[in-house]
PyMOL Python script that loads the backbone (N, CA, C, O; Angstrom):
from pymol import cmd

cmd.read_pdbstr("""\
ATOM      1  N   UNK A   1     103.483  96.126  90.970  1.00  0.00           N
ATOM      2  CA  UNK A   1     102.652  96.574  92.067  1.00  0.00           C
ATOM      3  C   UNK A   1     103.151  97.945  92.526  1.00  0.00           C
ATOM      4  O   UNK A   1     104.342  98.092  92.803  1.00  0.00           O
ATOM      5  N   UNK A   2     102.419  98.790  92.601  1.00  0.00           N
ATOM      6  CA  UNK A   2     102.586 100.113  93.269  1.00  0.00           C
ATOM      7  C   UNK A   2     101.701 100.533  93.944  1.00  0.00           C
ATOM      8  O   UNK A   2     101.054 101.521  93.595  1.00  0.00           O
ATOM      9  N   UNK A   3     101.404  99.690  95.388  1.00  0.00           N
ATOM     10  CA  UNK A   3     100.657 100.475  96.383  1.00  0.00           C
ATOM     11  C   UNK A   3     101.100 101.738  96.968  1.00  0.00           C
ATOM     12  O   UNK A   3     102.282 102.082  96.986  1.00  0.00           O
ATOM     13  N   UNK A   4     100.133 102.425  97.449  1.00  0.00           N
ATOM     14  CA  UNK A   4     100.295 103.585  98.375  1.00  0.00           C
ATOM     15  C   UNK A   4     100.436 103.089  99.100  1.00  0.00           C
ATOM     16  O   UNK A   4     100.225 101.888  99.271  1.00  0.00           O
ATOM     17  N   UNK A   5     101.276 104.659 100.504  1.00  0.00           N
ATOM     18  CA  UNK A   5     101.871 104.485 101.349  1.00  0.00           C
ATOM     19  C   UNK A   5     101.353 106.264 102.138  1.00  0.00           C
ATOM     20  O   UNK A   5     100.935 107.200 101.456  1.00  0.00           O
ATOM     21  N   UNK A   6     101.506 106.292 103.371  1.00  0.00           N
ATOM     22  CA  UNK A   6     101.241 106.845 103.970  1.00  0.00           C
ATOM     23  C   UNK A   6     102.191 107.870 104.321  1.00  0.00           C
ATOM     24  O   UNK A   6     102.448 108.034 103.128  1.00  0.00           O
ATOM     25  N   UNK A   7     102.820 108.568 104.793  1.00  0.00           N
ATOM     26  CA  UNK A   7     103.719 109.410 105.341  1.00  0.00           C
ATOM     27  C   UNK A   7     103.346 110.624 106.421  1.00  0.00           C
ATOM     28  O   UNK A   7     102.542 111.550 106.309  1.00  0.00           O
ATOM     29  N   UNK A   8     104.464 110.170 107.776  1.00  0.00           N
ATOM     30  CA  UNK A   8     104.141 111.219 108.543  1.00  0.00           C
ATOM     31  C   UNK A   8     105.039 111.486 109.255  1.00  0.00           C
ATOM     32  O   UNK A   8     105.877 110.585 109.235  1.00  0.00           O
ATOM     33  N   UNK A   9     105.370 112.527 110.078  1.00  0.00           N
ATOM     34  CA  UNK A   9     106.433 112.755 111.237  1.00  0.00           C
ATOM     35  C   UNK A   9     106.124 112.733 112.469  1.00  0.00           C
ATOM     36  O   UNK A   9     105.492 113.735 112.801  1.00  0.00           O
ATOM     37  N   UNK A  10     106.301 112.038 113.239  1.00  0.00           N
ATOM     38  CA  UNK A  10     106.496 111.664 114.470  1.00  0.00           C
ATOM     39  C   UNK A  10     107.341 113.450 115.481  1.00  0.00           C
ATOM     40  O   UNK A  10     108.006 114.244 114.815  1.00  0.00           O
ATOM     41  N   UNK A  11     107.101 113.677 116.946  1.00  0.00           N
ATOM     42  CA  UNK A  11     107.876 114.700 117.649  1.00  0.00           C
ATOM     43  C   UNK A  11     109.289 114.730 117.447  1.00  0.00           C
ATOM     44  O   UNK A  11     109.908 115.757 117.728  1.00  0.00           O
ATOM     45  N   UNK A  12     109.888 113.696 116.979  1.00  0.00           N
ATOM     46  CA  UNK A  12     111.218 113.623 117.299  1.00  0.00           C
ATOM     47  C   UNK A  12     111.883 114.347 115.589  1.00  0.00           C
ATOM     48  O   UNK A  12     112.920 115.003 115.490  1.00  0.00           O
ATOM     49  N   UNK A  13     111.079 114.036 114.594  1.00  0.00           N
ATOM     50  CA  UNK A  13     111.153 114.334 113.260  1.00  0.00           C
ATOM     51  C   UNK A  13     111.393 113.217 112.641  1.00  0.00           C
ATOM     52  O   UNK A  13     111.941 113.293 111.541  1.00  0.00           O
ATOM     53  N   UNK A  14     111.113 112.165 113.081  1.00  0.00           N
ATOM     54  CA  UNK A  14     111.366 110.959 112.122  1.00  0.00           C
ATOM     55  C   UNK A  14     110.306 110.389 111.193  1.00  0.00           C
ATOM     56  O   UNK A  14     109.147 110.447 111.605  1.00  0.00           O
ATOM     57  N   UNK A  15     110.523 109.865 110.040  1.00  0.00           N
ATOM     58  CA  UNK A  15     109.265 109.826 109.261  1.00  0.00           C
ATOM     59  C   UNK A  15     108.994 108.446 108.885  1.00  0.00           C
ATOM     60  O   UNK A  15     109.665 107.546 108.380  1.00  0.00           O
ATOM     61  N   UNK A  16     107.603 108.590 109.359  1.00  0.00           N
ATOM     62  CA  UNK A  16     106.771 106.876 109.761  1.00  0.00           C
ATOM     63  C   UNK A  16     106.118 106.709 108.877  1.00  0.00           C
ATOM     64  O   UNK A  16     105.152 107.380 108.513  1.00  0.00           O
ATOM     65  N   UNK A  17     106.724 105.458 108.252  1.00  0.00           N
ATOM     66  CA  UNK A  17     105.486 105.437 106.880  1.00  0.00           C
ATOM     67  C   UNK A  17     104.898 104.136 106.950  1.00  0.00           C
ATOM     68  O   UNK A  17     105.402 103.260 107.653  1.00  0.00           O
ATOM     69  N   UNK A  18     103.761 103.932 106.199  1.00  0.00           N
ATOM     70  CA  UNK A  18     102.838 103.036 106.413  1.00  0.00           C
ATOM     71  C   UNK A  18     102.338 103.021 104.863  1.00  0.00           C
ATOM     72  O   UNK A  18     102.168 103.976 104.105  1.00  0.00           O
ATOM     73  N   UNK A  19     102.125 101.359 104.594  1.00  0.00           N
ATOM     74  CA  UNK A  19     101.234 100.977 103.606  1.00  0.00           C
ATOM     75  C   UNK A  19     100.033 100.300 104.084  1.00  0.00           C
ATOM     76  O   UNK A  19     100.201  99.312 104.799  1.00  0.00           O
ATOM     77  N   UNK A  20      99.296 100.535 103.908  1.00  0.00           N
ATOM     78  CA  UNK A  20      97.749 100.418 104.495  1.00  0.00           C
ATOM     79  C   UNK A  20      97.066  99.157 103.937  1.00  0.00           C
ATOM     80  O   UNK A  20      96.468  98.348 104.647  1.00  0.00           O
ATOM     81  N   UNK A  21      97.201  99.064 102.649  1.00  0.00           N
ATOM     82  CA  UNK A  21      96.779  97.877 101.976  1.00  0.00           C
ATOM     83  C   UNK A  21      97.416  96.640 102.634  1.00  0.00           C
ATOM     84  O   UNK A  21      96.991  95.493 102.500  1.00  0.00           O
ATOM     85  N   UNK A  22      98.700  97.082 103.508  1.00  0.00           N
ATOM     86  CA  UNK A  22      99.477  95.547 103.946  1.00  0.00           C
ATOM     87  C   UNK A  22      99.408  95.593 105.455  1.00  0.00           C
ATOM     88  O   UNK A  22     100.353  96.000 106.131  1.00  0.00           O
ATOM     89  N   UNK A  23      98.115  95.110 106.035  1.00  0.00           N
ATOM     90  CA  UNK A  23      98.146  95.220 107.670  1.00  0.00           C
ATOM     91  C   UNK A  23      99.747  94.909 108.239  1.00  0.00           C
ATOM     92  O   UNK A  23     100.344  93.882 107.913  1.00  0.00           O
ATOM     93  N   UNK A  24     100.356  95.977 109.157  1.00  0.00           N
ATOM     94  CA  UNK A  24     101.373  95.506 109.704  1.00  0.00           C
ATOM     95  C   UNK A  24     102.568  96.066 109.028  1.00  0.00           C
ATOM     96  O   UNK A  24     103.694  96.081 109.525  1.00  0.00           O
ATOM     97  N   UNK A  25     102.221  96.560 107.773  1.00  0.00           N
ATOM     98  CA  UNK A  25     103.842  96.787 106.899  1.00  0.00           C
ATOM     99  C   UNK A  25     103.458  98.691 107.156  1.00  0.00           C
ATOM    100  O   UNK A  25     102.593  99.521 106.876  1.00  0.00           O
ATOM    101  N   UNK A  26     105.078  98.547 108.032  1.00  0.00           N
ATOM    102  CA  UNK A  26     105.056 100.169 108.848  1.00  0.00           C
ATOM    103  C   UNK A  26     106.487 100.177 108.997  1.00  0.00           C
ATOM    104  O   UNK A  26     106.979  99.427 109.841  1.00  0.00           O
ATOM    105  N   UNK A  27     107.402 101.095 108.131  1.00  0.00           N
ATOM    106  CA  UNK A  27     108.657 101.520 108.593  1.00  0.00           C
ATOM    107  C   UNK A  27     109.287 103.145 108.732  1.00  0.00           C
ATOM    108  O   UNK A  27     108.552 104.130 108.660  1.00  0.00           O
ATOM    109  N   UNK A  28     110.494 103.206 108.902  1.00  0.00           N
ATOM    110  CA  UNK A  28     110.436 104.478 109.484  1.00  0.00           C
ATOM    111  C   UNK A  28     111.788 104.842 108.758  1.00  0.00           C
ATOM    112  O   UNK A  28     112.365 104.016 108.051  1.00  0.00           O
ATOM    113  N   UNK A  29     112.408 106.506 109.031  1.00  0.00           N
ATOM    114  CA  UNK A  29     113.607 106.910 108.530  1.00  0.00           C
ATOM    115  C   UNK A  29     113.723 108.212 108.888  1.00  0.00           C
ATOM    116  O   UNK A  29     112.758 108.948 109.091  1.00  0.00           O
ATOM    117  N   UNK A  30     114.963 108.558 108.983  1.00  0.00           N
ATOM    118  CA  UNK A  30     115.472 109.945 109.750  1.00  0.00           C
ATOM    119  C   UNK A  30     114.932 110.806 108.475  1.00  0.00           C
ATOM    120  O   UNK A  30     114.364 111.884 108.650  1.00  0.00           O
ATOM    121  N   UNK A  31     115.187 110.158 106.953  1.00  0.00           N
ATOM    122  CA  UNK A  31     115.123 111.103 105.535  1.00  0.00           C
ATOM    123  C   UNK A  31     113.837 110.677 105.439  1.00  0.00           C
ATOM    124  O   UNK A  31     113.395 109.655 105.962  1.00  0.00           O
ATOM    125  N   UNK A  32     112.918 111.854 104.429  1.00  0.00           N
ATOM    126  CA  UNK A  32     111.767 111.588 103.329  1.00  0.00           C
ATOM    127  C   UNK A  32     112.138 110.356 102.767  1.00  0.00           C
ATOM    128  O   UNK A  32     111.463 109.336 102.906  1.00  0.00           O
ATOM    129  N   UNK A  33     113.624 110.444 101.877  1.00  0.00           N
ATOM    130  CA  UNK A  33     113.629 109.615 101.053  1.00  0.00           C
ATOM    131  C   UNK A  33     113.977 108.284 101.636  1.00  0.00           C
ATOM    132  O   UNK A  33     113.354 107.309 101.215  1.00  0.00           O
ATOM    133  N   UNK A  34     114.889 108.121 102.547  1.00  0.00           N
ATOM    134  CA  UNK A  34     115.388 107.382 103.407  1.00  0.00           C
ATOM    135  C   UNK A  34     114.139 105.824 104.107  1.00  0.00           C
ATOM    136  O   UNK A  34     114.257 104.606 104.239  1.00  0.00           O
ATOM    137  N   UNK A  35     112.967 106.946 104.387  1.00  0.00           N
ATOM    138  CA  UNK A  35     111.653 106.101 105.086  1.00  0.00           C
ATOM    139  C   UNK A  35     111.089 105.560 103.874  1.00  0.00           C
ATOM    140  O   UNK A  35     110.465 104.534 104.145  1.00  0.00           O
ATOM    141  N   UNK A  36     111.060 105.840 102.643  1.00  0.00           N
ATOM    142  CA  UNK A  36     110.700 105.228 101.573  1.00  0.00           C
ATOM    143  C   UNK A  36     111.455 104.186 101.164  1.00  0.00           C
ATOM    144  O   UNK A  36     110.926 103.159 100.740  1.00  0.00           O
ATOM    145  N   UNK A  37     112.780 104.339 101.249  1.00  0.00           N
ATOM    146  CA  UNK A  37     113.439 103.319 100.712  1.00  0.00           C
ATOM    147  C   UNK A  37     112.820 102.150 101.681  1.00  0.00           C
ATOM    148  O   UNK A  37     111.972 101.316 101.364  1.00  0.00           O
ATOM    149  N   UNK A  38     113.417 102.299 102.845  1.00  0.00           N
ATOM    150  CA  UNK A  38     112.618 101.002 104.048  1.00  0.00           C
ATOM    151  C   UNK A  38     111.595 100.579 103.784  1.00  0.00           C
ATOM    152  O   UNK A  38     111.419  99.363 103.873  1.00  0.00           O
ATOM    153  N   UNK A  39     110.408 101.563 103.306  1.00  0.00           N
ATOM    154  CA  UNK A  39     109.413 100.984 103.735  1.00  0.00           C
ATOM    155  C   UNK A  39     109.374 100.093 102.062  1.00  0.00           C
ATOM    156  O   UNK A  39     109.139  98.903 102.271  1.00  0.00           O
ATOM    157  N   UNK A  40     109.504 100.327 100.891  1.00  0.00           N
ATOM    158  CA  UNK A  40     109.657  99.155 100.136  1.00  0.00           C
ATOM    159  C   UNK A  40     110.135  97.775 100.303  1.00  0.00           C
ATOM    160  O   UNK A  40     109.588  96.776  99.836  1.00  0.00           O
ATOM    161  N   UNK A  41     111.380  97.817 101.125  1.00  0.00           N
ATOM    162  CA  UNK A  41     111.852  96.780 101.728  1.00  0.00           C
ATOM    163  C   UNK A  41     110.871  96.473 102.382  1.00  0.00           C
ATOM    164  O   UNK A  41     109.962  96.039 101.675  1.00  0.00           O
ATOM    165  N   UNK A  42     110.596  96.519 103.733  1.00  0.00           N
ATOM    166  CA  UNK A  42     109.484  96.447 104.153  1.00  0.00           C
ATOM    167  C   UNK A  42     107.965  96.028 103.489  1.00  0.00           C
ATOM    168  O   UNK A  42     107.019  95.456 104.032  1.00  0.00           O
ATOM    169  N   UNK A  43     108.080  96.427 102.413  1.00  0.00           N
ATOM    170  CA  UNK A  43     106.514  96.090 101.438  1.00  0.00           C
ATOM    171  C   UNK A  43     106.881  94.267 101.631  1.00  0.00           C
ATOM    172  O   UNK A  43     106.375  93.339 102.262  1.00  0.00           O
ATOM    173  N   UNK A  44     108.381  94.493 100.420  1.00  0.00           N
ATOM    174  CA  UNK A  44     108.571  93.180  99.631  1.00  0.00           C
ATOM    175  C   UNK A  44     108.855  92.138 100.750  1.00  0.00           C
ATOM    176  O   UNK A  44     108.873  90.968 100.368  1.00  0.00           O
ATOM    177  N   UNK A  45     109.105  92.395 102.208  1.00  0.00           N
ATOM    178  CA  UNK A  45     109.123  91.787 103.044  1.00  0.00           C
ATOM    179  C   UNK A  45     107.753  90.849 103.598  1.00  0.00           C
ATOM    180  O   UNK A  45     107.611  89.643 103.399  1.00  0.00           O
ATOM    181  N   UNK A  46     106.852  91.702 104.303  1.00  0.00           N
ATOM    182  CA  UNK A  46     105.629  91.168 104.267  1.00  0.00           C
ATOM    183  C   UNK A  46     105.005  90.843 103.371  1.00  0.00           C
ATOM    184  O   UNK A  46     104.395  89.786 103.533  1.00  0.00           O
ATOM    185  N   UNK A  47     104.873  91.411 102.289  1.00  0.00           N
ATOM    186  CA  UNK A  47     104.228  89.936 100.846  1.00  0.00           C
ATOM    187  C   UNK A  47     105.187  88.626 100.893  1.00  0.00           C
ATOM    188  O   UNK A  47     104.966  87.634 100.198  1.00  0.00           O
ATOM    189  N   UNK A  48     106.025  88.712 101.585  1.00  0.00           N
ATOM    190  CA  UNK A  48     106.651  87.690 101.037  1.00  0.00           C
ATOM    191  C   UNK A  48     106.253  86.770 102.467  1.00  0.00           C
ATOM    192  O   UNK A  48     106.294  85.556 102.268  1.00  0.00           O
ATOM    193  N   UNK A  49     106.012  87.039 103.369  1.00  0.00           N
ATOM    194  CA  UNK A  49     105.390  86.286 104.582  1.00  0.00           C
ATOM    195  C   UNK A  49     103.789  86.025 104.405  1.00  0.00           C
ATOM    196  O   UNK A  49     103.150  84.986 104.571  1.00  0.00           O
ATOM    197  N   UNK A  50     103.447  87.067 104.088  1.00  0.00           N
ATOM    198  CA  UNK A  50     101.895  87.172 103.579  1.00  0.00           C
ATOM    199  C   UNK A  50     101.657  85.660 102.634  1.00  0.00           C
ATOM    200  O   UNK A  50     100.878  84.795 103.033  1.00  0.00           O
ATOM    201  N   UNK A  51     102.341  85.536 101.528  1.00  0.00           N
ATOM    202  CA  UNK A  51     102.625  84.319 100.447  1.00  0.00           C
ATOM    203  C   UNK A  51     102.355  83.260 101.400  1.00  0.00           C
ATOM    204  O   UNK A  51     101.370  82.527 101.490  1.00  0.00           O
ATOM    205  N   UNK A  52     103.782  83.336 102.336  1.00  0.00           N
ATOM    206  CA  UNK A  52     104.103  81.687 102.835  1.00  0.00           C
ATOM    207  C   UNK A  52     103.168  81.429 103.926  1.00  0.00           C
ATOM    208  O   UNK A  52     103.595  80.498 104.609  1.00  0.00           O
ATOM    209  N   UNK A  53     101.954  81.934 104.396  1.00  0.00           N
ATOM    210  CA  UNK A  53     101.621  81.953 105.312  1.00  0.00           C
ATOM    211  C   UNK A  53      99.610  81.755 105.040  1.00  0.00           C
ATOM    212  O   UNK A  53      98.571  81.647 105.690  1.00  0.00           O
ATOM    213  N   UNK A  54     100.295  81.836 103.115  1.00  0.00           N
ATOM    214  CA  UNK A  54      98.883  81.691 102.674  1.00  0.00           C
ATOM    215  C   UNK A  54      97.771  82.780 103.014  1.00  0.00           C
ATOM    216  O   UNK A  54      96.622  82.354 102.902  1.00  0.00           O
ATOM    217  N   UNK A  55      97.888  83.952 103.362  1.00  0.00           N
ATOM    218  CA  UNK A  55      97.010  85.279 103.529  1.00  0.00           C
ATOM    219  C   UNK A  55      96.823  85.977 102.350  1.00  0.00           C
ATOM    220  O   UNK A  55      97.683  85.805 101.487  1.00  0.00           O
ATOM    221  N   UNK A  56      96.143  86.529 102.172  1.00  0.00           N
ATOM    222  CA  UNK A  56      95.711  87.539 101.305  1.00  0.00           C
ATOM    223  C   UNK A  56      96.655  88.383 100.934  1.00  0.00           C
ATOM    224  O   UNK A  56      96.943  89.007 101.955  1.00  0.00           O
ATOM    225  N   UNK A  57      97.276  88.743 100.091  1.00  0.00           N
ATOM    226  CA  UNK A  57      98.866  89.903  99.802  1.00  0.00           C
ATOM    227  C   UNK A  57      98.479  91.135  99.736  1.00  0.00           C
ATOM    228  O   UNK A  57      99.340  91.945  99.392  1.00  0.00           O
ATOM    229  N   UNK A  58      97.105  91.641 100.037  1.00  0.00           N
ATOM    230  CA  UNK A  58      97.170  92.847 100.348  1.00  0.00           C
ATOM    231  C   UNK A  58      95.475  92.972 100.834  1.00  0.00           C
ATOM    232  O   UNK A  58      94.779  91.961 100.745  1.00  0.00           O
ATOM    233  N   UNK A  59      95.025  93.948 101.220  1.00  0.00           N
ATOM    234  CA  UNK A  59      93.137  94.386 101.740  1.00  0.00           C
ATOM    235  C   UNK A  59      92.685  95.128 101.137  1.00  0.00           C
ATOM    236  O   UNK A  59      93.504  95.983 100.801  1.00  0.00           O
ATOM    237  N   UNK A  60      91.313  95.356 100.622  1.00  0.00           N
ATOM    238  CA  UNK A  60      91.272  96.474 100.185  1.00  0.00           C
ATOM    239  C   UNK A  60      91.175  97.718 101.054  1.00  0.00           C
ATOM    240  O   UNK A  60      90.790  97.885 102.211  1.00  0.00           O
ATOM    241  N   UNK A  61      91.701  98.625 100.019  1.00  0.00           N
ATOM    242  CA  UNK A  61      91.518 100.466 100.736  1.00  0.00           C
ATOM    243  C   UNK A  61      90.816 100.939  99.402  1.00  0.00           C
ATOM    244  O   UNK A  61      90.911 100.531  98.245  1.00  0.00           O
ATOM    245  N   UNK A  62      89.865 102.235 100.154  1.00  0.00           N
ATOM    246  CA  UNK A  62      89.500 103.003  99.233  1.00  0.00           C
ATOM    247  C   UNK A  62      89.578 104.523  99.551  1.00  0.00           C
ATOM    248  O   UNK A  62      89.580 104.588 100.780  1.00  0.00           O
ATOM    249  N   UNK A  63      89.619 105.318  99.221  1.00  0.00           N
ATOM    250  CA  UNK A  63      89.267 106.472  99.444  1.00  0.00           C
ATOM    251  C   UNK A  63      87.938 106.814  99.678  1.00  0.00           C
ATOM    252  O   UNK A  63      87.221 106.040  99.043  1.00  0.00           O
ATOM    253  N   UNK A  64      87.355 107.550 100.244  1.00  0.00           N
ATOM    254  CA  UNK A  64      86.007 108.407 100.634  1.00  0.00           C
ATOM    255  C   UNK A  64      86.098 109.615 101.168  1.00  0.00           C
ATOM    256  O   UNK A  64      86.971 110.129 101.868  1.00  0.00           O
ATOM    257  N   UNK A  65      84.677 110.165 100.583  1.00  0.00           N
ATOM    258  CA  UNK A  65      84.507 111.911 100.496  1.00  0.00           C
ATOM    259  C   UNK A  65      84.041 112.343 101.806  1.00  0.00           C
ATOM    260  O   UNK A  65      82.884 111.974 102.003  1.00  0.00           O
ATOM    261  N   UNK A  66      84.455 112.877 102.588  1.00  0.00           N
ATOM    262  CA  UNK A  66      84.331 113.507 103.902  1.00  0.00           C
ATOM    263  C   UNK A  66      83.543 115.106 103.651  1.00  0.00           C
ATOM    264  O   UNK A  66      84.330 116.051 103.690  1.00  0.00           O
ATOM    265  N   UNK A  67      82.302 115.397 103.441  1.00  0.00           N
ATOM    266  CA  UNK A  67      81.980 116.453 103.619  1.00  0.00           C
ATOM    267  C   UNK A  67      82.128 117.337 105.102  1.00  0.00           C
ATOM    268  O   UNK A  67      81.927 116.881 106.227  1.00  0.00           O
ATOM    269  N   UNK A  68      82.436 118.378 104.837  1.00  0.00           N
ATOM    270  CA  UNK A  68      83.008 119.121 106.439  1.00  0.00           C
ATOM    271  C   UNK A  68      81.954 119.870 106.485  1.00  0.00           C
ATOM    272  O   UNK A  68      81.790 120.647 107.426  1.00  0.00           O
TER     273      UNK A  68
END
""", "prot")
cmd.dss("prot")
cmd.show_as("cartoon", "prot")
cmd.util.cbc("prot")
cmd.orient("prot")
């Protein structure tokens, strides 16, 4: 599995990342690389509640074209 993930910085400079496909799975890190590592943890965390809890292990996302 290799879902996407979101990435952003917050005022303080900390970087908030988010996988979208997993309502709820959102972690954070002082590093680029640092907020990635978490937020995998974080992935394999909530699938793994997602499982025992009998939910869906992920939603769909799609992309769409935004004409400006």
């Amino acid at each position: 599995m290799k879902p996407s993930v979101t990435l952003d910085r917050d005022e303080d400079g900390i970087w908030i990342v988010e996988c979208p496909a997993i309502p709820g799975c959102v972690s954070q890190g002082k590093t680029k690389p640092q907020a990635l590592k978490n937020i995998r943890e974080a992935i394999t965390l909530c699938l793994e509640v997602r499982a025992e809890r009998g939910l869906p292990l992920t939603v769909e996302t799609q992309q769409v074209e935004v004409l400006a």
